[in-house]
KOLSE-736504 format. One record per residue (C-alpha): z, y, x. Coordinates in pm, whole numbers, plus 32768, in hexadecimal, padded with zeros to 4 digits. Each point is the difference from the previous one (the first is absolute). Layout:
ZYX...
***
This chain:
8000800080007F9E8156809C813180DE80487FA281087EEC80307F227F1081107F54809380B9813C80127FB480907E85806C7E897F7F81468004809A803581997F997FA67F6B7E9780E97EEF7FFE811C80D780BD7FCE80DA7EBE7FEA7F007F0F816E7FA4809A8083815B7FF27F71804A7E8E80627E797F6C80EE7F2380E07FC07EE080E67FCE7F2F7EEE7EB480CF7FC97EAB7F2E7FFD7E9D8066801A7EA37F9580497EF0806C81057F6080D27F0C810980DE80087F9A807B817B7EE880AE7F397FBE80E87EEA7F7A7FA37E9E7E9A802680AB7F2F7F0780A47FB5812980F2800C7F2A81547FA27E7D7FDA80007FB2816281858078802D805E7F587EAE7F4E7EB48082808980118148816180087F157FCD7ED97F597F697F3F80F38186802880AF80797FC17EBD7F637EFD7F6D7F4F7F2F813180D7802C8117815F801B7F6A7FB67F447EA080F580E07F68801780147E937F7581047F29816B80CC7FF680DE7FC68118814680CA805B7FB4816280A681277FD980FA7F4F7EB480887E9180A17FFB808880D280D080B67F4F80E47ED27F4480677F30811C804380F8807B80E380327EDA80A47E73800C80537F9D7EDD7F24
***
Protein backbone atom coordinates (compact mmCIF):
# COMPACT_ATOMS: atom_id res chain seq x y z
CA UNK A 1 0.00 0.00 0.00
CA UNK A 2 1.56 3.42 -0.98
CA UNK A 3 2.28 5.64 2.07
CA UNK A 4 -0.48 8.28 1.13
CA UNK A 5 -2.88 6.06 1.61
CA UNK A 6 -1.41 4.34 4.33
CA UNK A 7 -1.23 7.50 6.18
CA UNK A 8 -5.02 8.94 5.42
CA UNK A 9 -6.31 5.19 6.50
CA UNK A 10 -4.77 5.23 9.76
CA UNK A 11 -5.80 9.32 10.29
CA UNK A 12 -9.41 7.83 9.39
CA UNK A 13 -9.43 5.10 11.72
CA UNK A 14 -7.54 7.25 14.56
CA UNK A 15 -10.76 9.43 14.06
CA UNK A 16 -13.17 6.87 13.84
CA UNK A 17 -11.63 5.95 17.50
CA UNK A 18 -11.77 9.42 18.81
CA UNK A 19 -15.47 10.16 17.38
CA UNK A 20 -16.95 6.25 18.36
CA UNK A 21 -14.71 4.04 20.74
CA UNK A 22 -12.41 1.16 20.10
CA UNK A 23 -15.15 -0.93 19.60
CA UNK A 24 -15.70 1.14 16.28
CA UNK A 25 -15.73 -0.96 12.87
CA UNK A 26 -15.47 0.06 9.32
CA UNK A 27 -14.74 -1.01 5.83
CA UNK A 28 -12.13 0.07 3.11
CA UNK A 29 -14.57 2.17 1.51
CA UNK A 30 -14.49 4.39 4.16
CA UNK A 31 -10.70 5.62 3.14
CA UNK A 32 -12.69 7.36 0.34
CA UNK A 33 -15.47 9.68 -0.32
CA UNK A 34 -19.01 8.75 -1.66
CA UNK A 35 -17.30 9.13 -5.24
CA UNK A 36 -15.66 6.64 -7.33
CA UNK A 37 -13.24 9.61 -8.08
CA UNK A 38 -9.84 7.47 -7.96
CA UNK A 39 -10.22 3.60 -8.90
CA UNK A 40 -6.68 2.82 -8.90
CA UNK A 41 -6.23 4.02 -5.01
CA UNK A 42 -9.61 2.34 -4.07
CA UNK A 43 -8.31 -0.98 -5.85
CA UNK A 44 -5.03 -0.81 -4.48
CA UNK A 45 -7.38 -0.73 -0.95
CA UNK A 46 -9.05 -3.68 -1.46
CA UNK A 47 -6.62 -5.61 -2.97
CA UNK A 48 -4.87 -5.21 0.93
CA UNK A 49 -8.10 -5.84 2.14
CA UNK A 50 -9.57 -8.43 0.57
CA UNK A 51 -6.52 -10.52 -1.20
CA UNK A 52 -3.73 -10.08 0.95
CA UNK A 53 -5.23 -9.81 4.46
CA UNK A 54 -8.75 -11.69 3.72
CA UNK A 55 -10.27 -9.45 6.17
CA UNK A 56 -13.92 -9.25 6.40
CA UNK A 57 -16.07 -6.65 5.01
CA UNK A 58 -16.17 -4.61 8.64
CA UNK A 59 -13.37 -5.19 10.86
CA UNK A 60 -12.46 -3.17 14.12
CA UNK A 61 -10.80 0.37 13.36
CA UNK A 62 -8.30 -0.02 16.31
CA UNK A 63 -6.94 -3.34 14.54
CA UNK A 64 -6.99 -1.73 10.87
CA UNK A 65 -4.91 0.37 12.23
CA UNK A 66 -2.63 -1.40 14.05
CA UNK A 67 -1.60 -3.28 11.03
CA UNK A 68 -0.93 -0.44 8.95
CA UNK A 69 1.34 0.79 11.43
CA UNK A 70 2.98 -2.15 11.93
CA UNK A 71 3.81 -2.03 7.96
CA UNK A 72 1.61 -4.94 6.97
Amino acid sequence: MRPSLRAKAIAICDDKIAKKGDGVGLSFYAFFSNRNDDPELLMEAAEWWIRTHALDHFEKAARIRDMLKAGM
